[in-house]
C-alpha positions in Angstrom: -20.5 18.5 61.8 -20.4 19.6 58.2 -23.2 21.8 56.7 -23.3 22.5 53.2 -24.8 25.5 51.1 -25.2 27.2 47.8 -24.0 30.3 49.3 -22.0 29.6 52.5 -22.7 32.9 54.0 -26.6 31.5 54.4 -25.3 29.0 57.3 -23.1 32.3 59.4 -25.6 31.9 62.0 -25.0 28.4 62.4 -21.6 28.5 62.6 -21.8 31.8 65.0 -23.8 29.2 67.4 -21.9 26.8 67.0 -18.1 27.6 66.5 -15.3 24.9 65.7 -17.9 22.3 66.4 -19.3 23.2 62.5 -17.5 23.0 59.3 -19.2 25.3 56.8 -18.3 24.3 52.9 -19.9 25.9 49.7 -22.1 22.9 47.8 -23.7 23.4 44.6 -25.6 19.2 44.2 -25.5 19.9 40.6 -22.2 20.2 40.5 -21.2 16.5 40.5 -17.6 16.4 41.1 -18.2 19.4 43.6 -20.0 16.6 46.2 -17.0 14.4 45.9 -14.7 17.0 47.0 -16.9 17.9 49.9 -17.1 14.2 51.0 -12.9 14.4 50.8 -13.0 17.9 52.6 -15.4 16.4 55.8 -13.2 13.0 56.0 -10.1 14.7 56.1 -11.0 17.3 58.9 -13.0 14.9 60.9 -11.3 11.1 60.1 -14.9 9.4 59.6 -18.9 10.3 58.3 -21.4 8.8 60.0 -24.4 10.3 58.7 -25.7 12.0 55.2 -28.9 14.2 55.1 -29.4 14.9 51.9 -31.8 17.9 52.3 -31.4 19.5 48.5 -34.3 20.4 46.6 -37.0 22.3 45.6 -41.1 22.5 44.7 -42.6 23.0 41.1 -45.8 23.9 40.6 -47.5 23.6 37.4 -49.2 21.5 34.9 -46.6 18.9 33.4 -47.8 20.6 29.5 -46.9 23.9 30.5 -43.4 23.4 32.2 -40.5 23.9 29.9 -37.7 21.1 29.5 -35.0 23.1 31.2 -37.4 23.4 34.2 -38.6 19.3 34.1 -34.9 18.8 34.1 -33.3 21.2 36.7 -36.2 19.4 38.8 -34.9 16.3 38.2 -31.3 17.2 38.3 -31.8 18.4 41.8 -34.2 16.7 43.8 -33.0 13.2 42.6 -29.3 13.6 40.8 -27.7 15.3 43.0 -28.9 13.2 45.8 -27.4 10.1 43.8 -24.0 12.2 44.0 -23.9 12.7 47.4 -25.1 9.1 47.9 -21.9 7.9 45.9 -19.5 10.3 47.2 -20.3 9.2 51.2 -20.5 5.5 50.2 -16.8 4.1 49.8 -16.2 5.9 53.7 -19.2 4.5 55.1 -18.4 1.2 53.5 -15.1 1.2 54.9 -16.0 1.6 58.4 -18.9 -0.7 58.1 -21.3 1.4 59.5 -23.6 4.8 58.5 -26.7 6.5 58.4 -28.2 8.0 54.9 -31.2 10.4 55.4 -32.6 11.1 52.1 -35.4 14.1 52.5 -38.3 12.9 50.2 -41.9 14.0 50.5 -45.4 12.7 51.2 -45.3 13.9 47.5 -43.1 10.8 47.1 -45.5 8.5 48.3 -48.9 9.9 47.1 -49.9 12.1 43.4 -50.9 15.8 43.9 -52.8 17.5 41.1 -50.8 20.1 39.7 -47.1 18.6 41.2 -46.5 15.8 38.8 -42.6 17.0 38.3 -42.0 17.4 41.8 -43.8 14.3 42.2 -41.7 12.1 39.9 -38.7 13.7 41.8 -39.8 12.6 45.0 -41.2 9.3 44.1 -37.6 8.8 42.5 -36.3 9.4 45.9 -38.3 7.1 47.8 -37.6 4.4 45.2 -34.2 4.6 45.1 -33.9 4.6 49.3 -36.3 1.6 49.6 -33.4 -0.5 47.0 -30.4 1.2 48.8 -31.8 0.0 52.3 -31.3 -3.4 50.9 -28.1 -2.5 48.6 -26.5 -0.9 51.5 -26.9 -3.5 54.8 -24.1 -5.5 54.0 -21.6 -2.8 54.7 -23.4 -1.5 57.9 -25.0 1.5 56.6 -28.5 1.9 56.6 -31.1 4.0 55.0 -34.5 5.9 55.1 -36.6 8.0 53.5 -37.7 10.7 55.2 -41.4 12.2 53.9 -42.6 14.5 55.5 -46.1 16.9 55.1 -46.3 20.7 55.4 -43.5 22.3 57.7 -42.4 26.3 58.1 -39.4 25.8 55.7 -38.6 28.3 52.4 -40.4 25.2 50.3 -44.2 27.3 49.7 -42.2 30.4 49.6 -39.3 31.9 47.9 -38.0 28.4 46.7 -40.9 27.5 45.0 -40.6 27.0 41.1 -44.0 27.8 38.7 -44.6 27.2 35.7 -45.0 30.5 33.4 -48.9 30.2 33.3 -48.7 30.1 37.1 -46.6 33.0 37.3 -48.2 35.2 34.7 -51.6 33.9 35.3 -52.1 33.3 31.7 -56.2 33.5 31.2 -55.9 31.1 28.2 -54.4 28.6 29.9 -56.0 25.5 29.9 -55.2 24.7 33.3 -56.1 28.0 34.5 -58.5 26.9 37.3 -55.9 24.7 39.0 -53.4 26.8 38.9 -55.5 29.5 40.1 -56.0 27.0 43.1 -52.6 25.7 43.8 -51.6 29.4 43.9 -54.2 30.3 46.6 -52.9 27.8 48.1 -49.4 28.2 48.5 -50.0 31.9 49.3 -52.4 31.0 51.8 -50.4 28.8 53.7 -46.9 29.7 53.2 -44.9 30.0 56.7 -47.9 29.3 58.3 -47.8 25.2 57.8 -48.3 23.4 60.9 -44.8 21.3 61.8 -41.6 22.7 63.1 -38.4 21.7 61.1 -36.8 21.0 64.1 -39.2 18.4 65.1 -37.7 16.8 62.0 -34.3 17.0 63.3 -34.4 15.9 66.9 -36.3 12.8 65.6 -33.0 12.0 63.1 -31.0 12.6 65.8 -32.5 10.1 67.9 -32.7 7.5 64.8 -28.8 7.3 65.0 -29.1 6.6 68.2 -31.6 3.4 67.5 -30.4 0.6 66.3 -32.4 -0.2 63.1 -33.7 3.0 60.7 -37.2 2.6 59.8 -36.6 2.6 55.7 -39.8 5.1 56.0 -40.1 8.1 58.1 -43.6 10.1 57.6 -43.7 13.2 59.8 -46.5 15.8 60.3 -50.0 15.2 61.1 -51.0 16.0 57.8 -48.6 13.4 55.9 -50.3 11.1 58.3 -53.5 11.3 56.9 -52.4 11.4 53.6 -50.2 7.9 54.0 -54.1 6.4 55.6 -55.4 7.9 52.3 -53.5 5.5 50.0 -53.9 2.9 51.9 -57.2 3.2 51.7 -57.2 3.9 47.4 -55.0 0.6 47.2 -58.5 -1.3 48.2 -60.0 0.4 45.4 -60.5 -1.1 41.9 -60.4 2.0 40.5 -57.0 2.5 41.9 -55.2 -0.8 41.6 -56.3 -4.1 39.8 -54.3 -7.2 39.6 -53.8 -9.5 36.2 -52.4 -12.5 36.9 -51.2 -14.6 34.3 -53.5 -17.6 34.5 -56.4 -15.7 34.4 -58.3 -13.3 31.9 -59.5 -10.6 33.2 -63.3 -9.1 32.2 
């Protein structure tokens, strides 16, 4: 197994546990031609790849008006370009052995709007767009695809890897969205390693999928996602959500 970090002395532990079976390499997703090399690095030790989680990202919080440009597109950059790198550095071996499992962490962000997380939202939607086509893109060759969203879980998202915007951080009393951010900040603090689902829930379960023999393109985990997934179902119904135009009627 290969496990990847910004700072490869975060996964020590890992390979302490784990010994030769784990090849620890420094990754940086933003660093394009860096994923290429670490696709090279894991074929050469191990002579095939037969699965890709792409697990890189991040939260921002704020009001889309208040976030600056280099923070809308280091969001961007990370949560969905990075994952297209990794995507197209794994492909050409997976391709060639006609077979492979991509795991591309989304969000139940990427399937439903939250007030206050538009960025991360268009991040995570991007995600869950882009593995719906791939699924398709991708069966020829044998390698198949899913989006995995899942709710709250005890991982560093809520807490130190958060982004805010600068009203959020400063708490800026003229801030027109002052209210919500007050809110979303309550929030976070409130439930920040405290969220109800295990991470390694998440992994047993991905384990298993390889094991299957068709991915489910969509993979919602957490009770809470759950509900959420029920919740657009149930807005879809709604006029006020979605209406339909066809083009041989007018619509009043």
């Amino acid at each position: 197994m290969v496990a990847t970090a910004r700072r490869v002395q975060d996964l020590r532990d890992l390979v302490e546990t784990y010994g030769d079976q784990v090849k620890a390499y420094q990754l940086d997703v933003n660093v394009w031609d860096d994923c290429f090399t670490v696709m090279e690095m894991a074929h050469t030790t191990f002579g095939h790849i037969d699965v890709l989680v792409n697990n890189a990202g991040y939260g921002l919080e704020g009001a889309l008006e208040e976030l600056t440009e280099a923070q809308i597109r280091q969001q961007m950059e990370t949560n969905v370009f990075g994952l297209m790198a990794c995507i197209k550095a794994v492909t050409p071996y997976m391709r060639s052995q006609q077979r492979g499992y991509i795991f591309n962490l989304a969000s139940i962000a990427g399937l439903r709007g939250f007030n206050g997380m538009s960025l991360y939202n268009a991040s995570k939607f991007a995600v869950v767009g882009l593995s719906e086509a791939l699924a398709q893109e991708l069966a020829p060759f044998g390698i198949q695809v899913a989006a995995v969203e899942p709710g709250p879980y005890r991982t560093n998202w809520a807490g130190k890897s958060l982004q805010k915007s600068e009203a959020m951080l400063r708490v800026k009393p003229d801030s027109p969205y002052r209210e919500l951010n007050e809110r979303l900040s309550r929030i976070m603090d409130t439930h920040d390693g405290k969220q109800p689902g295990d991470p390694s829930q998440i992994g047993a379960v991905l384990v298993d999928a390889t094991r299957q023999e068709k991915l489910p393109v969509h993979m919602i985990f957490g009770d809470e996602a759950i509900e959420s997934w029920k919740a657009v179902l149930e807005k879809y119904a709604s006029a006020d959500f979605l209406r339909t135009y066809p083009h041989s009627k007018r619509t009043a």
